[in-house]
C-alpha positions as CSV (number, residue, x, y, z in Angstrom):
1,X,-23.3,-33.0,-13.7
2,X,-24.4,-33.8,-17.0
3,X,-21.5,-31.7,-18.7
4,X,-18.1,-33.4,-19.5
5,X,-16.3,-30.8,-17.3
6,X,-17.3,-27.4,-15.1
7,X,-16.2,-24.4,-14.7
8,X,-15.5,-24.3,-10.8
9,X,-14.1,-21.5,-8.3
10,X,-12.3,-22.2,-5.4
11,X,-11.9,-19.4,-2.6
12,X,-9.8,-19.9,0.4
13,X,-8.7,-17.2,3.0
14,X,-6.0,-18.8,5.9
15,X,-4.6,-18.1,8.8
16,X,-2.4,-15.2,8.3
17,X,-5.6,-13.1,6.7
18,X,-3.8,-11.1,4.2
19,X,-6.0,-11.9,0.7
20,X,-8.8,-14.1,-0.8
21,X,-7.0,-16.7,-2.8
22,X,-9.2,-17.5,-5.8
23,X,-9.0,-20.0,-8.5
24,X,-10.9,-20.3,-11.5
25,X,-10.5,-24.2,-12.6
26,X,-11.6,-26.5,-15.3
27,X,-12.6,-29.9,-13.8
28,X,-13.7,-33.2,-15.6
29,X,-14.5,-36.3,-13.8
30,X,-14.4,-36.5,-10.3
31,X,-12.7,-39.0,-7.8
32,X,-9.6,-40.4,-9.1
33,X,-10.9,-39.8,-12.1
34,X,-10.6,-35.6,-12.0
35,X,-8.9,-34.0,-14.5
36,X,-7.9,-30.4,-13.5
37,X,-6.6,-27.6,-15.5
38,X,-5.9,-23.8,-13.7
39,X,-7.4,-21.4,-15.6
40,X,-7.0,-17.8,-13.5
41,X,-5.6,-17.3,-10.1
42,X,-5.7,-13.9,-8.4
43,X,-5.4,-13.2,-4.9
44,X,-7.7,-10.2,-3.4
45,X,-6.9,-8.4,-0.5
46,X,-8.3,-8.2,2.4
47,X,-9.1,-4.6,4.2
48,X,-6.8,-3.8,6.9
49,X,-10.2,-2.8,8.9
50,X,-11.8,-6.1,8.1
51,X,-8.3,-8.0,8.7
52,X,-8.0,-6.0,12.4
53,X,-11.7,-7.7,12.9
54,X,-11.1,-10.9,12.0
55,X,-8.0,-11.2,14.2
56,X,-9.9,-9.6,16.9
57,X,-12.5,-12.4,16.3
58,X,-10.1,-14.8,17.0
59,X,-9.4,-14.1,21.1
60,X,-12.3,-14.6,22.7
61,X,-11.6,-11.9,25.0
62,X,-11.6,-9.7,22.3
63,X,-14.7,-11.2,19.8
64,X,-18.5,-10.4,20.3
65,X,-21.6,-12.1,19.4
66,X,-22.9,-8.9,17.0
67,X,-19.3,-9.0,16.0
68,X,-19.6,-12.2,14.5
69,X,-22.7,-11.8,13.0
70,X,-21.4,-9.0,10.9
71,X,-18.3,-11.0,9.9
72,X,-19.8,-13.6,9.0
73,X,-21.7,-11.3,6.2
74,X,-18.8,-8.6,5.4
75,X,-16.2,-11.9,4.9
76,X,-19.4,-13.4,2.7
77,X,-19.0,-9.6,0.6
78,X,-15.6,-10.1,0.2
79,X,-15.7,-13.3,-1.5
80,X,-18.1,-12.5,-3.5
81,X,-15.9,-9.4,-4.9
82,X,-12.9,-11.6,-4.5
83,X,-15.1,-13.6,-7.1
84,X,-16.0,-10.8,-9.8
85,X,-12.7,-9.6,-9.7
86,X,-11.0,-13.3,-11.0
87,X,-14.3,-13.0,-13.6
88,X,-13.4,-9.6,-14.7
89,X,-9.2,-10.7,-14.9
90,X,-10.3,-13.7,-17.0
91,X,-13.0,-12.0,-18.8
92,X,-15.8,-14.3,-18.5
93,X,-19.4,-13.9,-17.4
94,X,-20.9,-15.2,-14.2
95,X,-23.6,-17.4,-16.1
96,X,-20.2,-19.4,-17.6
97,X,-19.6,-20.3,-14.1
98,X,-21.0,-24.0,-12.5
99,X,-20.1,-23.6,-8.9
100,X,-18.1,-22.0,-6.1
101,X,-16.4,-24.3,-3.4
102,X,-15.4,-21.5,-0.5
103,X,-13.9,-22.7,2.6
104,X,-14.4,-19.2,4.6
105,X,-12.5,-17.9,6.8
106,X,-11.5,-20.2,10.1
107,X,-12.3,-17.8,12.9
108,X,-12.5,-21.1,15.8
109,X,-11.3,-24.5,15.7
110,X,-11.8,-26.8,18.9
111,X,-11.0,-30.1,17.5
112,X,-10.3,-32.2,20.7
113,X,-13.7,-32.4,22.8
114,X,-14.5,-29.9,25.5
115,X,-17.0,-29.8,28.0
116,X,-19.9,-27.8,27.0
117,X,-23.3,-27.2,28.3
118,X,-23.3,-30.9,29.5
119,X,-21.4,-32.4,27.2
120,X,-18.4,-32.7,25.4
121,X,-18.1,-31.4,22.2
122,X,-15.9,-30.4,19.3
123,X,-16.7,-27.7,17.2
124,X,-15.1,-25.3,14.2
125,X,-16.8,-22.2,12.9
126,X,-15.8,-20.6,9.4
127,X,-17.3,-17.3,8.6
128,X,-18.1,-16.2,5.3
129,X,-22.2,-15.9,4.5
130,X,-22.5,-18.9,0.9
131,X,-25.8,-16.8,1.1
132,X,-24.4,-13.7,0.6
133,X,-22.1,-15.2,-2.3
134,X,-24.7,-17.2,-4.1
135,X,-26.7,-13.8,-4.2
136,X,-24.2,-11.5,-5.3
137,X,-22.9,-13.6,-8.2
138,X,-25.9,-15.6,-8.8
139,X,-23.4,-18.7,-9.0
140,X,-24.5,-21.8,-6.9
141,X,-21.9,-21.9,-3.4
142,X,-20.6,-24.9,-1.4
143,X,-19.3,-23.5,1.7
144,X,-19.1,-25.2,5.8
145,X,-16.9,-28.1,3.9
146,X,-15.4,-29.1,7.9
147,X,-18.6,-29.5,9.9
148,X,-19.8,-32.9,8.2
149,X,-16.1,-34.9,9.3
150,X,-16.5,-33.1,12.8
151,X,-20.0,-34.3,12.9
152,X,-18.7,-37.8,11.7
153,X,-16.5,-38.0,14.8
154,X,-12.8,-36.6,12.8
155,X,-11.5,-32.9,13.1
156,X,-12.9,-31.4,10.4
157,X,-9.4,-30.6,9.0
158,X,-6.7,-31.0,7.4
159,X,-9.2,-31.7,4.3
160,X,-6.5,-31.2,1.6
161,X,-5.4,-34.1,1.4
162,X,-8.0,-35.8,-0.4
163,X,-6.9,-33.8,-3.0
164,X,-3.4,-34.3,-2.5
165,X,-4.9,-38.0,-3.1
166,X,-6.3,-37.6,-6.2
167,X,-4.4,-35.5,-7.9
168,X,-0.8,-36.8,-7.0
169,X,-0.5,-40.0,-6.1
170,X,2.2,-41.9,-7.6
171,X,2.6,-45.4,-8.8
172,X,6.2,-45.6,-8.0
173,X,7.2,-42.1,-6.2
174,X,6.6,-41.8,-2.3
175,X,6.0,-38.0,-1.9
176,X,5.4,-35.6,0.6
177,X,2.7,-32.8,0.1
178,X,4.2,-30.1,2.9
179,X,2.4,-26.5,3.0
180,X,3.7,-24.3,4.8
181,X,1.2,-21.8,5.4
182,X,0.2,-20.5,9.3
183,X,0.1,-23.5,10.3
184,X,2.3,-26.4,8.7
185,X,0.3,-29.3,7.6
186,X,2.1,-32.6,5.4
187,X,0.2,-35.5,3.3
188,X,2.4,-38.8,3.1
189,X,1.5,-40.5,-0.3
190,X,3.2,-43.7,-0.1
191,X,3.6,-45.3,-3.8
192,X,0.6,-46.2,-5.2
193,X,-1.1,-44.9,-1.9
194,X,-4.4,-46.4,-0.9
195,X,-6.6,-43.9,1.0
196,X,-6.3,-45.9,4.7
197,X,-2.3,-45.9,4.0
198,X,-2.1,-42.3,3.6
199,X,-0.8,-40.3,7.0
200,X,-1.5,-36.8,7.1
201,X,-2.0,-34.0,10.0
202,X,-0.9,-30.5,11.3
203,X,2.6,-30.9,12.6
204,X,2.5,-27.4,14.4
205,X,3.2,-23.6,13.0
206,X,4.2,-23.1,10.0
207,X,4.4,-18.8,9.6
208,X,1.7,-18.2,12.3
209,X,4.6,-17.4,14.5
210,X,7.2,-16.0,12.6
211,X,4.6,-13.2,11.2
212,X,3.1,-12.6,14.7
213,X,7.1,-11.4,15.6
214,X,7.8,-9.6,12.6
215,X,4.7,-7.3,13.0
216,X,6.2,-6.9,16.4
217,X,9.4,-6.7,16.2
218,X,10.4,-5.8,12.2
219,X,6.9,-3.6,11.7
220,X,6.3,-5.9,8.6
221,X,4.1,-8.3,7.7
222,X,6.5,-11.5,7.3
223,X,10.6,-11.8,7.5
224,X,11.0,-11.5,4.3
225,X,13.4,-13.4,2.9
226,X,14.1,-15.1,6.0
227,X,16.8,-12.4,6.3
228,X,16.1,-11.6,10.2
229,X,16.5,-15.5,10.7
230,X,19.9,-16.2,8.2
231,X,21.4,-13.4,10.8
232,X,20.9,-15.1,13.8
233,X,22.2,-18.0,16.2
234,X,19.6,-20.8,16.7
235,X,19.3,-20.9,20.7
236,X,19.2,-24.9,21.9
237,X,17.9,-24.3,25.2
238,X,14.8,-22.3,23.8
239,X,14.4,-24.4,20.6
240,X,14.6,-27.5,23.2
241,X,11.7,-26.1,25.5
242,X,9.9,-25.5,22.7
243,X,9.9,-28.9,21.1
244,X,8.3,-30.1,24.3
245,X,4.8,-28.5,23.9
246,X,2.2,-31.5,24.2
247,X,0.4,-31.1,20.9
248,X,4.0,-32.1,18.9
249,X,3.8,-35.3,20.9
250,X,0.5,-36.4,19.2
251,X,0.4,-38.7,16.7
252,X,-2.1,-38.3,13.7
253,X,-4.7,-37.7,13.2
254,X,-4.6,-33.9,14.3
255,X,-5.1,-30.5,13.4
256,X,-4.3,-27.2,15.5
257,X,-4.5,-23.7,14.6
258,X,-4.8,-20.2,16.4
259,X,-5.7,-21.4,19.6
260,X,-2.5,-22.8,20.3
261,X,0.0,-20.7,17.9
262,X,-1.6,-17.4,17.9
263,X,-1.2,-14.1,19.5
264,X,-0.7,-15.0,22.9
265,X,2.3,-18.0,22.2
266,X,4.2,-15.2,20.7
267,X,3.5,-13.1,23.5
268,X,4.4,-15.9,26.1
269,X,7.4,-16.3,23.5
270,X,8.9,-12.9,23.5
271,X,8.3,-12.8,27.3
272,X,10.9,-15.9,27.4
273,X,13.2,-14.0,25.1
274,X,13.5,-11.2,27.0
275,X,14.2,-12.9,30.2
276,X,16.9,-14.6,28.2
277,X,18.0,-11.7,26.8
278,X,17.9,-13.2,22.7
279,X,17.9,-10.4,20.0
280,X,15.6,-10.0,17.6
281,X,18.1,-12.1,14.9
282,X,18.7,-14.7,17.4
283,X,14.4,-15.2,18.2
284,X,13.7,-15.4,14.2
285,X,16.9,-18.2,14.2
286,X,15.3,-20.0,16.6
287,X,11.6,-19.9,15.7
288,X,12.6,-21.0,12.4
289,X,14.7,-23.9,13.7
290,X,11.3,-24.5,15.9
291,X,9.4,-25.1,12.7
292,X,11.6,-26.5,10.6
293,X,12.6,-29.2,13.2
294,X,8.5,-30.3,14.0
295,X,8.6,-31.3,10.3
296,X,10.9,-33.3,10.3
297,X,10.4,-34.8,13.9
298,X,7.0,-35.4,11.9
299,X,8.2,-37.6,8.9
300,X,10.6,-39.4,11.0
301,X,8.2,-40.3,13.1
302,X,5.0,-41.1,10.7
303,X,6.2,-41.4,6.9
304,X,9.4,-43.0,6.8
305,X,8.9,-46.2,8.9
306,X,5.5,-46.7,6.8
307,X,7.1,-46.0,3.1
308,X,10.3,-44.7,1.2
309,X,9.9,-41.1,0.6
310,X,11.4,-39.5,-2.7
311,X,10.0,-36.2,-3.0
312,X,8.5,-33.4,-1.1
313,X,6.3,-30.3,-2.7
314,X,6.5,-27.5,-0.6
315,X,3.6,-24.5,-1.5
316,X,2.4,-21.6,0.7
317,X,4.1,-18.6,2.0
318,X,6.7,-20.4,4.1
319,X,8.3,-22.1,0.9
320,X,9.3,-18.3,0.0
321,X,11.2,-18.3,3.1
322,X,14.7,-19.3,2.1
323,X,16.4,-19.8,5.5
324,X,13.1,-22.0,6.6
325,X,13.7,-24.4,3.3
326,X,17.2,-24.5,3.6
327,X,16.8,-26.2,7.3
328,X,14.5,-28.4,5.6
329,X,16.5,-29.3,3.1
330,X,19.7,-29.3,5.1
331,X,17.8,-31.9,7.1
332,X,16.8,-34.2,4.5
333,X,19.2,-34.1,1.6
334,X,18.4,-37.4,0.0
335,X,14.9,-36.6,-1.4
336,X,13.8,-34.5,-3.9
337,X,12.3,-30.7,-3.2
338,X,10.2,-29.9,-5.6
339,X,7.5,-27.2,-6.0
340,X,3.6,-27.2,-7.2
341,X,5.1,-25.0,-10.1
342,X,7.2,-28.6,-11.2
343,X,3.6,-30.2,-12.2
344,X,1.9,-26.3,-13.7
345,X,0.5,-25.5,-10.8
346,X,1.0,-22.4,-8.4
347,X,1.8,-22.9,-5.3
348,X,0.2,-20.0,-3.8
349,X,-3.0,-21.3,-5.6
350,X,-3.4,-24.9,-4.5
351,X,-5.6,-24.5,-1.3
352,X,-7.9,-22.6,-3.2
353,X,-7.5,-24.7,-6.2
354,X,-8.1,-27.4,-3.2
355,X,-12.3,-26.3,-2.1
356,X,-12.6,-26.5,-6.1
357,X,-12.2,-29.8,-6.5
358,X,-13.6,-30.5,-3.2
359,X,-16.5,-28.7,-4.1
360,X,-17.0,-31.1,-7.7
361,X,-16.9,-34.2,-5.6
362,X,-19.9,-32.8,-3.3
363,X,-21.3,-32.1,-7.0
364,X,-21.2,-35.9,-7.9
365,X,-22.6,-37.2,-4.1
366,X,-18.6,-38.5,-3.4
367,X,-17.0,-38.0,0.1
368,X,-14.4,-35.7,0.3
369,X,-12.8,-36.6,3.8
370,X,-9.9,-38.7,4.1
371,X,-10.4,-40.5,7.9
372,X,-6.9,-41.4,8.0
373,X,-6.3,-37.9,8.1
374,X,-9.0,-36.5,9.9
375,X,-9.8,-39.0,12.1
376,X,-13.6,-39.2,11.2
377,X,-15.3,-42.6,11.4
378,X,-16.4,-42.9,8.0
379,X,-15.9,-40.6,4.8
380,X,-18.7,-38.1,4.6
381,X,-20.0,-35.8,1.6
382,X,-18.7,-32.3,2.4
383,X,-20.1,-29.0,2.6
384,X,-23.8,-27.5,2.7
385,X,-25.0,-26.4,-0.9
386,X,-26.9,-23.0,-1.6
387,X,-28.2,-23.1,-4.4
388,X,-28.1,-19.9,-7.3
């Protein structure tokens, strides 16, 4: 704390499991007083073994206790490689390093309250030993960032946008932060946003779905391209059933994740396609129009009747789907779409650029919750610290 910036590294692994995003940042000040500059990004695969346990952690009819257990450790490994790998790319020692910030891996997220042993209770569990990382790099760790807002009475997610917050608020510019990662998650900042006027949540899937049928149905990880989609006919009455589900009635604050958009929606999914005989073009169309269209329905709904909106910064996998942007921006052709890349910063690395800056405010004692967003009741100092 006593240096005039740190050298911080921010891990992040989401929902579609397919690498350790790391990001090795310089950071000065802290609250809206950060200054951040991206030194070294790499992403670091994850083993297709480890990646067939992880998703198998995520059903609990298919997850164990001991299988936890030993996730919990082999994920806390693969950070920590993840971690000498971005030293070895950017050629600096571990000793130069002042912290990690590493949000895990989410393997369970209940954030509505469910009757449990006697009461109810909400509860999230990301795996991913800070223990195992602090040893093997020797670098003090920051990890279990969500369970402080959950504790606090909020969902323990989406925690971006704090950092959205700080780091791109506007005096005059209304601007959307939209990632659209497994699941799709937005930050309104309204000009010269205050924190209890900013709106933020999960709006619903983002790729979760979309990748679930193209290992399916195109044996490949994603639809590349969107090319599936751009061949197909949207179908109303499935995209109409689908805009129904409950959770897209909700209003913020929210967040959602696996256990609604996971393996067995797409099974439930391509059940319904089949009994309306849709090809495979014609599904992607229509999933796509699904997604595209809970976005908007979201900023219709929560940013434009609170503030004018002149830009949106799209980042994650989805904004290297052109047939899902070109909805988007079909939809809303009067603002600007802009990418992370317009202020020199990667899209692919701003979650993990994200738990690095979240982890520097832990570092200086300042809350790193937003409660407009997450719903807590107060804002709360993130994450549990392990030291070197």
């Amino acid at each position: 704390m006593q240096k005039k910036e740190r050298l911080i590294i921010g891990l992040m692994c989401g929902t579609s499991v397919d690498s350790v995003d790391a990001a090795l940042c310089r950071i000065g000040g802290s609250g809206r007083k950060t200054k951040l500059e991206l030194l070294h990004y790499l992403e670091y695969p994850v083993p297709a073994a480890l990646r067939r346990e992880i998703f198998a952690a995520f059903r609990p009819e298919s997850s164990r206790v001991d299988q936890i257990s030993q996730l919990n450790f082999a994920i806390g490994e693969l950070f920590a490689e993840a971690v000498q790998a971005l030293l070895s790319a950017s050629g600096l020692e571990n000793s130069a390093i002042d912290l990690i910030g590493s949000h895990g891996q989410t393997v369970y997220h209940i954030p509505e309250a469910q009757e449990f042993a006697g009461r109810p209770l909400t509860s999230t569990l990301q795996l991913g030993a800070a223990a195992v990382i602090a040893e093997r790099t020797g670098i003090t760790t920051i990890a279990d960032f969500r369970s402080r807002d959950m504790a606090a009475g909020g969902q323990g997610a989406p925690l971006v946008p704090y950092v959205d917050y700080l780091l791109f608020t506007h005096p005059e510019k209304g601007r959307i932060l939209q990632n659209l990662g497994g699941i799709a998650n937005f930050t309104f900042l309204p000009a010269a946003a205050r924190p209890q006027e900013i709106v933020a949540c999960d709006s619903g899937p983002g790729n979760m779905i979309l990748d679930a049928l193209a290992q399916r149905l195109l044996d490949q990880p994603c639809d590349r391209d969107g090319l599936c989609a751009s061949r197909g006919q949207i179908n109303q009455p499935l995209l109409t059933q689908l805009l129904q589900l409950p959770y897209l009635q909700l209003p913020p604050p929210k967040s959602t994740g696996r256990e609604l958009f996971g393996e067995q929606f797409s099974e439930q999914l391509l059940q319904t396609a089949a009994q309306l005989r849709l090809c495979k073009e014609d599904l992607f169309a229509t999933v796509t129009a699904f997604t595209a269209q809970t976005i908007i329905d979201h900023y219709n709904r929560y940013c434009f009747p609170v503030g004018r909106v002149d830009e949106v910064i799209l980042s994650g996998g989805g904004a290297k789907n052109p047939c899902l942007v070109g909805m988007l921006r079909q939809a809303l052709p009067q603002v600007s779409w802009l990418q992370p890349e317009d202020f020199a910063l990667p899209a692919d690395a701003k979650e993990a650029i994200a738990f690095a800056v979240l982890a520097n405010e832990t570092l200086f004692g300042q809350p790193g919750n937003l409660p407009a967003a997450t719903g807590a009741g107060h804002p709360v100092i993130l994450g549990s610290i392990t030291l070197k």
